[in-house]
SENU-512471 format. One record per residue: residue in three letters; x, y, z of N, C-alpha, C in turn. Coordinates in steps of 0.2 Angstrom, whole numbers, plus 5000, padded with zeros to 4 digits. Atoms other than C-alpha are relative to their C-alpha. Example, Ala and Ser with C-alpha at 12.3 -4.5 7.8 and 13.67 -1.06 7.14 Angstrom:
<atoms>
ALA500449945000506249785039500450065000/SER499649944999506849955036499650055003/
</atoms>
This chain:
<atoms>
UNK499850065004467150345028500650024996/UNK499449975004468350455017500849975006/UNK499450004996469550455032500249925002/UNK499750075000469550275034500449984996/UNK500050045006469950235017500650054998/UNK499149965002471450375018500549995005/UNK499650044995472150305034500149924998/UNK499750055003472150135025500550014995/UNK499549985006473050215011500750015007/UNK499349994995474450285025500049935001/UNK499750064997474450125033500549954997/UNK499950045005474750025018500750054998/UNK499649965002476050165012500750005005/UNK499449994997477050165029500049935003/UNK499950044999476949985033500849984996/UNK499350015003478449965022500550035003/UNK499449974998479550075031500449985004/UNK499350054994479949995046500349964998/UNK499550065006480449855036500650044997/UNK499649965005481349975026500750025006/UNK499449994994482350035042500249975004/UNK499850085000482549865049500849994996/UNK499550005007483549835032500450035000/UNK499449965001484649975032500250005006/UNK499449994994485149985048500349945001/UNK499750074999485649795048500250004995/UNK499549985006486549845029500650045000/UNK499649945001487549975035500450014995/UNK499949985008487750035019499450055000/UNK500649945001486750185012500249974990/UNK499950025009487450084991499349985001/UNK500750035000485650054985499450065002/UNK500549984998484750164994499950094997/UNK500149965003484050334986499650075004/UNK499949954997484350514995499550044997/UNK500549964999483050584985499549984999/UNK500750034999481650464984499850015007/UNK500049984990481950485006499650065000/UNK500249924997481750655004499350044996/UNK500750005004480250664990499249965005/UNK500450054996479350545002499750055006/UNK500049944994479650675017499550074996/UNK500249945004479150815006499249974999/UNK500650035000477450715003499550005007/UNK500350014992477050685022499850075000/UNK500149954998477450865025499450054997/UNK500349965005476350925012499249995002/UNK500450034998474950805017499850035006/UNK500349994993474950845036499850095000/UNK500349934999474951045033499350024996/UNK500750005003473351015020499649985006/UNK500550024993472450945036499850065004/UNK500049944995473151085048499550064994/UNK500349935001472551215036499349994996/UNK500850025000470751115033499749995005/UNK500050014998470751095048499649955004/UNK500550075000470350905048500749985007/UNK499550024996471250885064499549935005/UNK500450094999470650685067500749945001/UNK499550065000471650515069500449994992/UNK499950005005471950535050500850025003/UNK499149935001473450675054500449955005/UNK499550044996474150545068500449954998/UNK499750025001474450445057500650024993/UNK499549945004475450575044500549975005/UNK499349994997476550605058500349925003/UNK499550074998476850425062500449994994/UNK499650035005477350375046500650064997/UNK499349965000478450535046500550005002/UNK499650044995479250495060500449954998/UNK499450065005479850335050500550014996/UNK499649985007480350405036500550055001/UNK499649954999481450545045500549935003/UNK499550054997482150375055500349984995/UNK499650045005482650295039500350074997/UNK499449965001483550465034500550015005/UNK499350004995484550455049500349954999/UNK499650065004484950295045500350004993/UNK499750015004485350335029500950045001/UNK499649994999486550465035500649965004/UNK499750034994487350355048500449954996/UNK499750065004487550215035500550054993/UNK499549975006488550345021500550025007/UNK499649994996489650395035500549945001/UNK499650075001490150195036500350004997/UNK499750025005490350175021500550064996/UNK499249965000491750325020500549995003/UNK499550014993492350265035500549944995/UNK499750065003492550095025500450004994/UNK499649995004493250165010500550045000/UNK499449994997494650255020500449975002/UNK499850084996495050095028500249964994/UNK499750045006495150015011500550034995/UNK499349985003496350155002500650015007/UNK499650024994497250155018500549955001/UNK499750095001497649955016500249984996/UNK499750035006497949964999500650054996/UNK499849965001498650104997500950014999/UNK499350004999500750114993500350045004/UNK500149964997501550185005500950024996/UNK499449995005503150285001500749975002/UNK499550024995504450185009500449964996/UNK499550045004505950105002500449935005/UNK499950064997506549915008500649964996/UNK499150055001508449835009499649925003/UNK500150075000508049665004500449924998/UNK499450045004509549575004500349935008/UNK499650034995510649455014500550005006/UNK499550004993512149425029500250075002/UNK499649945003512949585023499350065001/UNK500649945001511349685020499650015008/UNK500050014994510749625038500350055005/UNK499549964995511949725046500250094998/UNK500249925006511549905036499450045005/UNK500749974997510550025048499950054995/UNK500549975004509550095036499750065003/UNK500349944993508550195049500450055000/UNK499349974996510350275055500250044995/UNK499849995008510850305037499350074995/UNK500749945002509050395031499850065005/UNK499949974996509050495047500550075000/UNK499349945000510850575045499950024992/UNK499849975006510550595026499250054998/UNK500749974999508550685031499949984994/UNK500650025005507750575018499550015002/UNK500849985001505950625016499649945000/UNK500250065000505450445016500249945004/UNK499750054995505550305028500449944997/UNK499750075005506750155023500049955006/UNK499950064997506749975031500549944998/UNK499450075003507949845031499749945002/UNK500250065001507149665029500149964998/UNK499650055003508549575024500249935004/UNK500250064999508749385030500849984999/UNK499250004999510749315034499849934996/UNK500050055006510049155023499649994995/UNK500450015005509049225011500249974992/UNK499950035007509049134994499550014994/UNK500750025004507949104980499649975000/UNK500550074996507348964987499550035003/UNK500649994997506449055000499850075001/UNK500149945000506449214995499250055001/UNK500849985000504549244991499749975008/UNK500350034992504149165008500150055003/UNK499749954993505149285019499750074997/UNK500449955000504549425008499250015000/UNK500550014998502849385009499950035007/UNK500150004995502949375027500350065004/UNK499749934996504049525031500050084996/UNK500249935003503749655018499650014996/UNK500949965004502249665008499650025004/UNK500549954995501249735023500250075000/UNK499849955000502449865022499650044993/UNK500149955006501849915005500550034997/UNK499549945001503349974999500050024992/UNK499949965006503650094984500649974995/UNK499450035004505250034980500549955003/UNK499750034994506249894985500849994996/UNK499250035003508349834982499949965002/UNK500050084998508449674981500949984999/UNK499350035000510249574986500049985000/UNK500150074997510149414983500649984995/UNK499350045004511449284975500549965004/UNK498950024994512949264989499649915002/UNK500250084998511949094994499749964994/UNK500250055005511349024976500749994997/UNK499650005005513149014968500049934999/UNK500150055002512848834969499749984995/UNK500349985005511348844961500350024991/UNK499749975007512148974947500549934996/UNK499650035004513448854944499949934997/UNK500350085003512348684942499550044994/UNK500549995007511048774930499950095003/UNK500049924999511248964927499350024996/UNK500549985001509748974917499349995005/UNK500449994996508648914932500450025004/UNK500249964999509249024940499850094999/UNK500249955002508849174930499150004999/UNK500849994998507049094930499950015007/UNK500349994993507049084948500150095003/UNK499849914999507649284948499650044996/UNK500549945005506449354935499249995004/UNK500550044998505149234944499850055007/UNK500249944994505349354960500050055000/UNK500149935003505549494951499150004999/UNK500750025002503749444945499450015007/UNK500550014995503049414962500150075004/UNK499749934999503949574969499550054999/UNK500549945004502749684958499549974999/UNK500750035001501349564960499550045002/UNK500549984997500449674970500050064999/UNK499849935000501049844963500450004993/UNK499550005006501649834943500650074997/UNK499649975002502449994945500450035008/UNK499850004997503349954960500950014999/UNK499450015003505250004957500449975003/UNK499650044997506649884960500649984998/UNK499149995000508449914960500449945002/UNK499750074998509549734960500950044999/UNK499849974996511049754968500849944997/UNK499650045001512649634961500449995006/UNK499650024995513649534973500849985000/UNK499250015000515449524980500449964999/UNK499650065005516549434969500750015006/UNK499549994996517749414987500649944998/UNK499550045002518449264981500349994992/UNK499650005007519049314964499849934995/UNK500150055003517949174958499750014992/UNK500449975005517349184939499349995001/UNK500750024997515649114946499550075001/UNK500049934997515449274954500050054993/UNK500049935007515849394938499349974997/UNK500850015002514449274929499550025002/UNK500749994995513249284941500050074997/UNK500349905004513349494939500050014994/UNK500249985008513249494921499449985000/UNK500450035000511749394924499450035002/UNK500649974995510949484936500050084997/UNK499949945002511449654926499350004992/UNK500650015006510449574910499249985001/UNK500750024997509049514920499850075003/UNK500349925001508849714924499950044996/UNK499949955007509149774908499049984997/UNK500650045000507549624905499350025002/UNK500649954994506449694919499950035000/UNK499949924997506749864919500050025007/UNK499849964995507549884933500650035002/UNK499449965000508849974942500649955000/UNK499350044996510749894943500650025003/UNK499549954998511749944955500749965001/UNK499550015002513549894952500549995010/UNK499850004993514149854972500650035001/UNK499249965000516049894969500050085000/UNK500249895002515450094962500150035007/UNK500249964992514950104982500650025002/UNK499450005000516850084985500350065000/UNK499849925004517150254976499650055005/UNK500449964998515850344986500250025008/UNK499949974992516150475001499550025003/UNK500849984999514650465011500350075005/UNK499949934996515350605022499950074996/UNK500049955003515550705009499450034997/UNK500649995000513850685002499750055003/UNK500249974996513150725017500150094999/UNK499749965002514250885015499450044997/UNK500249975006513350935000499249994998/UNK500850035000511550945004499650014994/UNK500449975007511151034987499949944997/UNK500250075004511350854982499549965000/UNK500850034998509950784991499450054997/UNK500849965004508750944984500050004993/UNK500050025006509450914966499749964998/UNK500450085000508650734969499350024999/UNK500749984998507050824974499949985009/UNK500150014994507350754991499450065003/UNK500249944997506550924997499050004999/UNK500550005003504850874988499549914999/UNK500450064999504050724996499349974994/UNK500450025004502850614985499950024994/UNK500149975007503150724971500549974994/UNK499450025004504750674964500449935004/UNK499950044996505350504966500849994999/UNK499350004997507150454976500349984992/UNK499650055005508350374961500149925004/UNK499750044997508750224968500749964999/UNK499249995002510350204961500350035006/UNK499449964994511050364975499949965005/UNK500250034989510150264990500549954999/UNK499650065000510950094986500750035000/UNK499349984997512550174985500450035005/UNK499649964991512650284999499749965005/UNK499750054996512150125008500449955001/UNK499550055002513350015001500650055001/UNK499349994998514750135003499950025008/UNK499950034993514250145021500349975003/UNK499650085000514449965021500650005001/UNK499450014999515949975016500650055005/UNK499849964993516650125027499949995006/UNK500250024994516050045041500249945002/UNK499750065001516949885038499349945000/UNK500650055001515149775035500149974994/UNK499850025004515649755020500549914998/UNK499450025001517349705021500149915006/UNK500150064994516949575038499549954993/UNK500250065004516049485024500349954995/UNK499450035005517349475011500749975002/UNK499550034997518449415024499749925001/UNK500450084998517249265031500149984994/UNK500150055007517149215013500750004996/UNK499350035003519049205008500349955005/
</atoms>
């Protein structure tokens, strides 16, 4: 009678488990579920079925010890299986959210025409750069085309060239456009508030005063922001050959020390803008617009 009334007890005790692993295997998850109640539960069985073996009550009782063991080993495997997931899944989510170190030319007609690639390659940047500039980018749709073409990227730092297509803009209301430049500035770092972002003044080709305003504008609106501002004409001055030349330049930077020490973004934007202009990209632009 005893044994009846202690295989009811098991019954009732491992009735729950299937269910229990059911549940977890359809949760694949192990959040929730408790590695040492598992193994307190196991450590009970085993203790149970050798009390038998060494009373030698070897009956239907002990059948059902090790059935319900049996379970409870199943739901440790599943727990293991399901913590395995959910590392797999939280690699996968720092993975995707994670910034990557890449630097992104975000500019216009002139910036479109900048290999980037070609340019980080010959100066062995430690860091990959992308160009994702736009031949009509504006303020108007600017958060559109970045949206769509570089926040996947992630990037760490980006130069922004924008202006050569708002001087209309500028010149009908210069205050929107300083909201609609700090407004992108805003959305830029929306997803990264310690995203760095060097603005980049634009080519005064036509000796227009328009042109000077705008870059005081856009000089103050990075003073505002803290960002970087890079002075386009400075590039003018710059010998990228010579650079190159003088690698101890790129190791004084830190170049030499990925992830550790970050680029300036002041030297990059210069040593691609005086590219630009050594390469006549520049200068093909200041022509079209005289």
């Amino acid at each position: 009678m005893g044994s009846l009334f202690e295989t009811g007890m098991l019954v009732c005790f491992g009735f729950s488990w299937p269910l229990n692993v059911i549940k977890a295997y359809k949760a694949k998850s192990a959040k929730g579920t408790s590695l040492a109640f598992i193994l307190l539960i196991i450590t009970g069985y085993v203790a149970g079925i050798t009390a038998k073996i060494i009373n030698h009550q070897m009956n239907y009782v002990l059948l059902v010890y090790f059935l319900n063991l049996v379970i409870v080993l199943t739901n440790l495997a599943i727990y293991f299986r399901n913590r395995s997931l959910d590392r797999r899944t939280e690699t996968m989510f720092r993975t995707n959210n994670e910034e990557s170190d890449a630097v992104i030319l975000f500019g216009g007609a002139a910036d479109k025409e900048i290999p980037v690639a070609e340019i980080a390659q010959n100066y062995e940047f430690n860091f990959k750069m992308y160009n994702r500039s736009s031949y009509t980018l504006s303020l108007k749709d600017a958060k559109k085309i970045f949206t769509e073409q570089v926040e996947s990227l992630r990037p760490e730092a980006v130069i922004l060239h924008i202006g050569a297509n708002d001087t209309d803009l500028f010149k009908r209301n210069s205050a929107e456009f300083d909201i609609k430049y700090i407004d992108l500035i805003s959305f830029i770092k929306q997803s990264n508030k310690n995203r760095r972002i060097a603005l980049v003044s634009n080519i005064d080709s036509t000796n227009h005063h328009a042109f000077d305003e705008m870059n005081r504008h856009i000089k103050a609106i990075a003073d505002s922001e803290h960002c970087i501002f890079v002075d386009i004409d400075n590039a003018k001055l710059w010998n990228p050959e010579a650079t190159k030349e003088l690698m101890s330049f790129m190791y004084n930077l830190g170049f030499d020390q990925p992830l550790n020490i970050k680029k300036p973004l002041g030297d990059i934007s210069e040593i691609l803008y005086s590219y630009a202009y050594q390469n006549g990209i520049l200068h093909a632009v200041e022509s079209k617009a005289v």
